[in-house]
N, C-alpha and C positions, 0 to 999 in steps of 0.2 A: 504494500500500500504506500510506504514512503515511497518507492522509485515513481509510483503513478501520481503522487500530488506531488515531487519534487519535478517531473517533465512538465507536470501542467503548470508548473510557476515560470518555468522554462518557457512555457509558450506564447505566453502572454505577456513577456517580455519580446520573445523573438518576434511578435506580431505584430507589437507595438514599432519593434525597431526597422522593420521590412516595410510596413504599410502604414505608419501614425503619419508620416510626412507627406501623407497626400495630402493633405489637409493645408499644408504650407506650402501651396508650390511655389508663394512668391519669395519664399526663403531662397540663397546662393545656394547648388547643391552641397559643395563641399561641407557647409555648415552641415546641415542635415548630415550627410554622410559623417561628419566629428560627432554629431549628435546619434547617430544609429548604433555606432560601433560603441560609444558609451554604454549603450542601451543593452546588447549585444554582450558586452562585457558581463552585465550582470547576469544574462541569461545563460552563459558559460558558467560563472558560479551555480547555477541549479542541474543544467543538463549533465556537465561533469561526473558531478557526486550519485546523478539519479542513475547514469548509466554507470559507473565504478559498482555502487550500490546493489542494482539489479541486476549484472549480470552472473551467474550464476543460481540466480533463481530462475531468469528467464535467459534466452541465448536471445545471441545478435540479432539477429531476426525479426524474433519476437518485440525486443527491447524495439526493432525500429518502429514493425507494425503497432506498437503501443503509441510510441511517438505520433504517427499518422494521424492515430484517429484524434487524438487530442488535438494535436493540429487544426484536420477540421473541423474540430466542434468548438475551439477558438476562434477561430476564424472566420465563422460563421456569426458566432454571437460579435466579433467586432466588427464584421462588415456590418450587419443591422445597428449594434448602436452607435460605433464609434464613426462608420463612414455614410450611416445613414442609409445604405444599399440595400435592396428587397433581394427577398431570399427568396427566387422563382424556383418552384417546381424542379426544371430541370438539372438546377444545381445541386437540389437533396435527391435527385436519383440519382445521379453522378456523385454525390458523397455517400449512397449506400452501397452504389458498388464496389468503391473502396473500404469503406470498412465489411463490407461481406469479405475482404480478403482478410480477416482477421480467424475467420474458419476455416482456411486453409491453412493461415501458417501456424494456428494453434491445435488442430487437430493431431490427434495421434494415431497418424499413419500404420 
């Protein structure tokens, strides 16, 4: 359970640091870009420890398929509130066919 709330704090940094600067596009990039990797920095502090952590409970794989879905389901909740984007339809069929790939790579062949 720590490696899965240690990525998700991880995500929400790295979401932030990829996507918060749409919002300023009249900022210089390079700022942005000093300001993402700041961002970025911190998100290395969670994702680090939560993979060190997890792995050998879960393998690489696993560990990254974990990452994904959190990913999308960050991402998802910052496009609607942080950039304001409608979450159409065909975006959440296209996010469950990725996470349906969490049944294969967690199944026991």
């Amino acid at each position: 359970m720590t490696t899965v709330i240690l990525l998700t704090i991880s995500n929400i940094f790295m979401t932030t640091a990829w996507y918060g600067h749409l919002k300023f596009r009249d900022k210089p990039l390079w700022i942005v870009i000093l300001v993402s990797w700041g961002i970025a920095f911190i998100e290395y502090c969670f994702m680090v420890p939560a993979n060190r952590w997890g792995y050998g409970q879960f393998n690489g794989a696993q560990l990254k398929t974990i990452q994904e879905v959190i990913t999308i389901v960050v991402f998802c909740a910052f496009s609607v509130l942080y950039l304001k984007e409608e979450l159409k339809w065909n975006y959440i069929v296209g996010f469950l066919f990725i996470i349906a790939a969490v049944f294969f790579v967690f199944k026991k062949w």
